[in-house]
C-alpha positions as CSV (number, residue, x, y, z in Angstrom):
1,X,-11.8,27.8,-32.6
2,X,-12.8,25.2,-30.1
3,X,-11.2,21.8,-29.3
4,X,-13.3,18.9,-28.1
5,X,-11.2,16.7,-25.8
6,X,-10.1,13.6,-27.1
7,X,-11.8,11.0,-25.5
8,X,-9.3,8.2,-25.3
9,X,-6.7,11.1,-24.5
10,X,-8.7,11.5,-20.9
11,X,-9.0,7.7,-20.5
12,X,-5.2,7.6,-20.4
13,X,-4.5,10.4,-18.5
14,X,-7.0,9.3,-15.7
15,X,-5.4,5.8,-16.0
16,X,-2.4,7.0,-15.4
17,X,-3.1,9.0,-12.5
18,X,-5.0,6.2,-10.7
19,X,-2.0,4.3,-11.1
20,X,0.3,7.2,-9.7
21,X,-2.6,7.6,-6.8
22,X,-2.3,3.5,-5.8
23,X,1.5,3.6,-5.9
24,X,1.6,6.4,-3.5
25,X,-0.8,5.5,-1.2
26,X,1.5,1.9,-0.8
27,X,4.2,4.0,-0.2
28,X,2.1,5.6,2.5
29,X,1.2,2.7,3.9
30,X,4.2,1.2,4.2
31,X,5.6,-0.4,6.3
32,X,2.2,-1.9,8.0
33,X,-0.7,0.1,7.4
34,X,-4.8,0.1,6.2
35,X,-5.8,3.3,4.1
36,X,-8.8,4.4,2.4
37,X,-9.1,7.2,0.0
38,X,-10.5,8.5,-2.7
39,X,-8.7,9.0,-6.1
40,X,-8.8,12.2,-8.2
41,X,-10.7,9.7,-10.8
42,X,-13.2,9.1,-8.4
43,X,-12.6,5.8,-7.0
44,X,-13.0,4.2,-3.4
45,X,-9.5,2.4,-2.8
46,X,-8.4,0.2,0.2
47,X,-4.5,-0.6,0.4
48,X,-3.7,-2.7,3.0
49,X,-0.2,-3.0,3.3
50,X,1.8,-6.0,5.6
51,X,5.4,-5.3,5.6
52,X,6.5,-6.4,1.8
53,X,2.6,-7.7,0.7
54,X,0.0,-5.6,-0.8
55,X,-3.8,-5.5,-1.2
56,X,-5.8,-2.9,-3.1
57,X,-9.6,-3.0,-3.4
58,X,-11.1,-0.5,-5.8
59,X,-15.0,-0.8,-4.3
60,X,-18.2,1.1,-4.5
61,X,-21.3,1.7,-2.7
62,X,-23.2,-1.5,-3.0
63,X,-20.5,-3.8,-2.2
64,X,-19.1,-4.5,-5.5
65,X,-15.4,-4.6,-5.8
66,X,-12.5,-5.4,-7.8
67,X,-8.9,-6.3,-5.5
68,X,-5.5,-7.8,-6.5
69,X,-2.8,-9.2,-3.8
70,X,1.2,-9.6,-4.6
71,X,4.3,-8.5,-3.0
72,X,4.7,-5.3,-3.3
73,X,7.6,-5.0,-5.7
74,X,5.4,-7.1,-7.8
75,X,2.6,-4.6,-7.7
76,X,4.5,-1.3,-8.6
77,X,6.6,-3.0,-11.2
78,X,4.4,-4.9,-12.9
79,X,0.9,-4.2,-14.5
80,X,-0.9,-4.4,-11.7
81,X,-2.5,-1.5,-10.9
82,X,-3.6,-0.7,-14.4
83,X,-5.4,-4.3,-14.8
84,X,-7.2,-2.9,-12.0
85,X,-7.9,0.1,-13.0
86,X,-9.7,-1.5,-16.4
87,X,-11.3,-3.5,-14.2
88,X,-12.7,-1.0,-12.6
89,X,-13.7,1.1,-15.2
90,X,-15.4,-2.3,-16.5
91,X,-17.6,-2.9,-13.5
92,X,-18.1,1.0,-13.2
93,X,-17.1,1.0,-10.2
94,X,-17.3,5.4,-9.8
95,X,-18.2,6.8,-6.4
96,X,-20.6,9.6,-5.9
97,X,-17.8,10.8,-3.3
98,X,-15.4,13.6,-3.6
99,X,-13.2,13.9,-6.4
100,X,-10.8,14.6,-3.7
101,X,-10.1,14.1,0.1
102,X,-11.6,16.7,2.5
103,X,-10.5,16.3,6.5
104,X,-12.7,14.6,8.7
105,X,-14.7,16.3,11.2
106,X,-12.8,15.7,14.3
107,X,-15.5,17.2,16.9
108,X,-19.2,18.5,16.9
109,X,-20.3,21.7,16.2
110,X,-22.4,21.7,19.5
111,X,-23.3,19.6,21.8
112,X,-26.5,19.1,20.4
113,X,-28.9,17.3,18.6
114,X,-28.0,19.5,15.2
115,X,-24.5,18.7,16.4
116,X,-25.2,14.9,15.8
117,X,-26.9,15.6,13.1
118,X,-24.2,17.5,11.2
119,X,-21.1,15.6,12.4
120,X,-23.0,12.5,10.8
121,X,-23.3,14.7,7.6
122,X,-20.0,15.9,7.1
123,X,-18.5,12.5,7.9
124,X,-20.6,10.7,5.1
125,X,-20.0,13.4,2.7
126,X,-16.4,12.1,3.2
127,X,-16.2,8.8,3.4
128,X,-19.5,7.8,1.1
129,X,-22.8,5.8,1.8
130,X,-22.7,2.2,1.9
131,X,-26.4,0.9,1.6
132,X,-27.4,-2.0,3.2
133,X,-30.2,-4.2,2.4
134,X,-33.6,-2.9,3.6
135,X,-34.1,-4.8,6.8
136,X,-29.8,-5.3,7.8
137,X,-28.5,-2.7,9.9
138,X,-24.9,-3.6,9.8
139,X,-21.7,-1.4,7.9
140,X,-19.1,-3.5,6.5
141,X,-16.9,-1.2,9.1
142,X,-17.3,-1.6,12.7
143,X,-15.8,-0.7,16.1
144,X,-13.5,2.3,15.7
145,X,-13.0,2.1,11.9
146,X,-13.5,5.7,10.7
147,X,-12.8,5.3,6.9
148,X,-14.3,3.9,4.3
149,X,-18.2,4.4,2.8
150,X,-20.9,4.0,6.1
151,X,-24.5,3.8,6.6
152,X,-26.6,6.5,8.0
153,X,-26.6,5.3,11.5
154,X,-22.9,4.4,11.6
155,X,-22.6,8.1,10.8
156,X,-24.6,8.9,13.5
157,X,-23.2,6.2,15.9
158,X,-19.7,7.7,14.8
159,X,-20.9,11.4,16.4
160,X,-22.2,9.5,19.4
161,X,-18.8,8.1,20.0
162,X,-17.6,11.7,19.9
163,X,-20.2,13.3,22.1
164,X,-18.6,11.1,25.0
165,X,-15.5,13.3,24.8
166,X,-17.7,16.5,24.1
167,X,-19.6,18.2,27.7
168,X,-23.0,17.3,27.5
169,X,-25.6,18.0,30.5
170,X,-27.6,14.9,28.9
171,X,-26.1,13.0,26.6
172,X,-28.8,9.9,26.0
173,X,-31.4,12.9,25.7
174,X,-29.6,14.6,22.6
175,X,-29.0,11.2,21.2
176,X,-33.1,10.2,21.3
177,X,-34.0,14.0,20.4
178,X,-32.1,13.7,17.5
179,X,-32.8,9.9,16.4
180,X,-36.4,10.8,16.8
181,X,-36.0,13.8,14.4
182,X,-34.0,12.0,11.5
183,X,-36.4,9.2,11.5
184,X,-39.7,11.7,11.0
185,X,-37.5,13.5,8.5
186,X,-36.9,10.1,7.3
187,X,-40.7,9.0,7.4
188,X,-42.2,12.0,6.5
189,X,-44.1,11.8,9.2
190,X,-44.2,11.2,13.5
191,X,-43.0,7.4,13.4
192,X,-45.2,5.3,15.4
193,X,-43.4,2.0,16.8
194,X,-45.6,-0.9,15.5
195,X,-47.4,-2.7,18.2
196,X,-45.4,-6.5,17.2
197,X,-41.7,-4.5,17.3
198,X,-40.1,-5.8,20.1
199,X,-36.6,-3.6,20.1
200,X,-37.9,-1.1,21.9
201,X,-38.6,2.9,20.5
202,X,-35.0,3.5,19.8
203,X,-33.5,0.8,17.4
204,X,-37.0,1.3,15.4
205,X,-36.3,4.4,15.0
206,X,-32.6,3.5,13.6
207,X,-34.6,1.1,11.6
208,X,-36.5,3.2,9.9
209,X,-33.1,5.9,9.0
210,X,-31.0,2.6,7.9
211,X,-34.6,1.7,5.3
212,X,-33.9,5.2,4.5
213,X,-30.4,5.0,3.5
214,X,-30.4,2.0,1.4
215,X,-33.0,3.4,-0.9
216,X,-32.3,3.0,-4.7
217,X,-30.4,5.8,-6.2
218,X,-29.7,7.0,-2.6
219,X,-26.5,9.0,-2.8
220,X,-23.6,10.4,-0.1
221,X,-24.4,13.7,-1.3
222,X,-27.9,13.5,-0.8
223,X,-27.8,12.1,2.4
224,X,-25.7,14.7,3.8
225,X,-27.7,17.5,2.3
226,X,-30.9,16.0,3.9
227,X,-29.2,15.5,7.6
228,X,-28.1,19.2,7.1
229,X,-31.9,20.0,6.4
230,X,-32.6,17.5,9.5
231,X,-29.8,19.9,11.8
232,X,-31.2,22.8,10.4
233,X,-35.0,21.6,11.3
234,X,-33.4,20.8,15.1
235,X,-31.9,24.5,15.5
236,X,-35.6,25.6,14.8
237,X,-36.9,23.6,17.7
């Protein structure tokens, strides 16, 4: 005889869990400490601990985001991390990520441009896609953040910064040769740089991957499997 799954059953079993997640993760943290992860329940947390303060964001893709501050013997007491968690679950604030944490690619597969392109792949498939307005380039991460959901080219910037420590015979050569090749994978055709750009052939070219990413409906997922596709495309010559 089968058994259909009580409904409000899993709501308070995933409740639960988030809540177990958060209050670990500010033990993690502790004493100073920023960490990003994703929960079993499929949420994007921050928790940014300072000595006996704590700050959790539950976030998603687009920006939107739901956070609560207090000392942290407040926070795992109290209600806290519940409220959030209905909040959450209000704003629907799911991920497309992982339901759980996968390690980081810590070095390229070759020093190639299908090296670029899969470093870039794996690392969004971890962290998640963060879409920017068509037109806006920028990730709400910068400099040597690692964590947390990325655009397209911050992926790809990301495998630049490791191709410094990787040998390389030409190292600004793999980075155009593979640029060049996302952005006609991207296009779906050769991109021609518009006569009235002004950036030079390069930063159109990232232009024209960053459009890509912040498509509607646009998934981490997705935009790994098509940078594999891209990498695999490379190999091929």
């Amino acid at each position: 005889m089968s058994h259909t799954p009580n409904p409000a059953g899993k709501t308070t079993s995933n409740r639960q869990t988030f809540i177990t997640e958060i209050h670990r993760l500010i033990d993690e943290a502790a004493p100073t400490g920023l960490l990003y992860a994703v929960t079993s329940t499929g949420h994007s947390v921050m928790v940014h601990r300072a000595e006996e303060q704590v700050t959790v964001r539950v976030y998603d893709s687009w920006g939107a985001k739901v956070e609560a501050s207090q000392a942290v013997s407040f926070f795992v007491a109290d209600v806290t991390a519940g409220v959030l968690w209905q909040q959450a679950v209000t704003e629907k604030l799911l991920t497309d990520q992982l339901p759980v944490a996968t390690r980081r690619p810590r070095k390229l597969h070759s020093s190639s441009p299908a090296g670029l392109l899969d470093f870039a792949a794996d690392h969004l498939r971890h962290v998640g896609l963060h879409r920017t307005p068509p037109g806006r380039f920028d990730s709400p991460w910068q400099g040597s953040q690692w964590t947390g959901p990325c655009t397209v080219p911050h992926a790809f910037q990301l495998a630049l910064r490791v191709l410094r420590d990787t040998p390389c015979e030409d190292r600004e050569a793999v980075r155009d040769q593979a640029m060049r090749l996302l952005a006609d994978c991207c296009h779906g055709a050769p991109v021609q740089v518009p006569d009235w750009w002004t950036g030079g052939t390069y930063s159109y070219l990232v232009s024209t991957v960053s459009n890509w990413g912040a498509a509607e409906r646009r998934t981490a997922a997705g935009a790994a499997e098509f940078l594999r596709a891209a990498a695999r495309a490379a190999e091929q010559g």
